[in-house]
N, C-alpha and C positions, 0 to 999 in steps of 0.2 A: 522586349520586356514582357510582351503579353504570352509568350509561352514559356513563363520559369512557373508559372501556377503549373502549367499540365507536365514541365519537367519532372516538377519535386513531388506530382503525385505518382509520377510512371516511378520516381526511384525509394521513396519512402512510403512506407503502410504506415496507417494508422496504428496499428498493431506493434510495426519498431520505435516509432514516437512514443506511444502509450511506456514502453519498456526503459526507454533510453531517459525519459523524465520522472522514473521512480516507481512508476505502477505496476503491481505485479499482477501477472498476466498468465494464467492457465495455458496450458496445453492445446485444450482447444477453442481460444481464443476469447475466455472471460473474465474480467477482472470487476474489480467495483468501480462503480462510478465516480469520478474527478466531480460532478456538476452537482451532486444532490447525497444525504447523509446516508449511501447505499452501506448496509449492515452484511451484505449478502451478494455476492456478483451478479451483476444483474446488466451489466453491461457486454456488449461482444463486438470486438476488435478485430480487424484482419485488415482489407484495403479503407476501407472505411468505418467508423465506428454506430452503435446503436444501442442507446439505455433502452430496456424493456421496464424501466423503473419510471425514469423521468421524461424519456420521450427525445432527450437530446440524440441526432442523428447528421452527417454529416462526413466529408472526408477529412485527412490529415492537418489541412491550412486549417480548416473550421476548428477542429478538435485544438490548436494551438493557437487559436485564437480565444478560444473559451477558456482554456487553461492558463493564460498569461493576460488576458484584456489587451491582443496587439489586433490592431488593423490587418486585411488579408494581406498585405503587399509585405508588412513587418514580419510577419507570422512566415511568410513565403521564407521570407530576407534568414529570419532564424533559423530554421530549418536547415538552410543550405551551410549557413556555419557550423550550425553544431553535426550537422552530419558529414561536412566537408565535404560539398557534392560539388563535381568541377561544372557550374553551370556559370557562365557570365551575369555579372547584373550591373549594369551604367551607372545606377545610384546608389552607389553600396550603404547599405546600410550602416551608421552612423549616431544613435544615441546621444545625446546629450548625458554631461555626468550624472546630474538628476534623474533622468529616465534611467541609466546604466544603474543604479543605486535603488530605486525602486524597486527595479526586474531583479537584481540579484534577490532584492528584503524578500519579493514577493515568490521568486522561487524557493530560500531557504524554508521560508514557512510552508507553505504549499509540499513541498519535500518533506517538512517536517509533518505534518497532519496527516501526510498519507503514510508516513511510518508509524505515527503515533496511532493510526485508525487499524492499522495492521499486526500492532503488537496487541493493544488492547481485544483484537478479535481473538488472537488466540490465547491471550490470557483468560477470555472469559470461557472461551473452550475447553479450555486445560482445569479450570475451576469445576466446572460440570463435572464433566471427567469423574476428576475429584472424588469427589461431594457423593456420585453416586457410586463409585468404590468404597466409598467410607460407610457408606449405607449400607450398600448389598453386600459388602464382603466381613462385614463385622463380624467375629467373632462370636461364638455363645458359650462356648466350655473352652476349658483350660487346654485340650487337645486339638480345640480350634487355632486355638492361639497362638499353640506352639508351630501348627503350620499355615498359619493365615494367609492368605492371598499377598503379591508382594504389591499388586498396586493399593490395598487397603494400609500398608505401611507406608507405600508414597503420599499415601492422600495425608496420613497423619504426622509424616513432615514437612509437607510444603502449601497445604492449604488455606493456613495462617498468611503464611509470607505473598500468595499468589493477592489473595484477599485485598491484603495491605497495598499491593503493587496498584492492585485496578485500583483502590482508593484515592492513592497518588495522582494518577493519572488523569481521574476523573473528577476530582475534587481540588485543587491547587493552581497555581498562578502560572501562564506562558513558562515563564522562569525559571519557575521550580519545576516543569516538566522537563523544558530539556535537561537541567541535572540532572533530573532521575533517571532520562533515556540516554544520557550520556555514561553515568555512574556501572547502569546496570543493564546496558545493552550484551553481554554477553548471558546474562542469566535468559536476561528475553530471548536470545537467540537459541537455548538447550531448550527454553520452554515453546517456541516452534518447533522445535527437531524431534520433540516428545510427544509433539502432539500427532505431526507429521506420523510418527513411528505407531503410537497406538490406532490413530485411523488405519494404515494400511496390514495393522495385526488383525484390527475387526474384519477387514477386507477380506 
């Protein structure tokens, strides 16, 4: 029993937990932080994880232990199911429907927050953007106009609607969040790929 801890660190990173429970995780191994209101990745993931924000530090058990409030041995226990590690364990893990009802509440939201913290970043992204195409690329004579920048005509169709969206999000009830992220997760998801697209044009 005392070596499923050093099993499931030898066969999972922090870095594939980090990925497999929702968090999106750069390239070179930084995402935002699960533990504290990170606006900004500030976290780095590989075998073990380390916020440079909150100071949270630790391997894979710990990181899903703090992520779900289980015990190390529970935390261990999870692990091995959801990644289907063929590691023995004598007390299998076992929940109560209560506890099994909590974990699911506590992972939907938890899921939910870290998508909701991930659209609203590049919503507000995508707003800047915006906001300063609509600026700098305004327009002054009529010869302007007729060939104006084409992100100054994106900014002057979608900057209303972007506006509104962060409002939504940011202003309304549990509730009425997920309908919104339900309703309009695909517009969210052009307005990452837009955003995606204009960062690597400035690039």
């Amino acid at each position: 029993m005392t070596n499923i801890f050093k099993d499931v660190k030898e066969d999972v990173s922090t870095k594939d937990a980090a990925s497999f429970y929702g968090i999106n995780v750069s390239r070179n191994g930084m995402c935002q932080c699960p533990f504290h209101n990170d606006k900004h990745p500030s976290m780095k993931v590989d075998n073990r994880f380390h916020c440079f924000g909150c100071g949270a530090d630790g391997d894979v058990i710990n990181f899903v232990q703090q992520m779900f409030g289980l015990a190390p041995l529970d935390a261990t226990k999870k692990l091995i199911a959801d990644f289907n590690l063929p590691i023995d364990i004598k007390a299998s893990y076992k929940p109560t429907d209560k506890v099994k009802k909590l974990n699911t509440e506590e992972e939907e939201l938890r899921a939910f927050k870290l998508y909701k913290r991930d659209a609203l970043n590049y919503l507000h992204e995508y707003y800047y953007i915006l906001h300063c195409a609509k600026r700098d690329y305004a327009p002054h004579t009529p010869e302007e106009l007729e060939n104006c920048n084409p992100l100054f005509e994106e900014a002057l169709h979608n900057l209303d609607m972007i506006d509104v969206m962060i409002e939504e999000l940011e202003n309304t009830t549990l509730n009425e969040q997920l309908d919104f992220m339900n309703t309009y997760k695909e517009v969210i998801a052009r307005v990452k790929n837009r955003v995606n697209e204009l960062n690597n044009t400035r690039d």
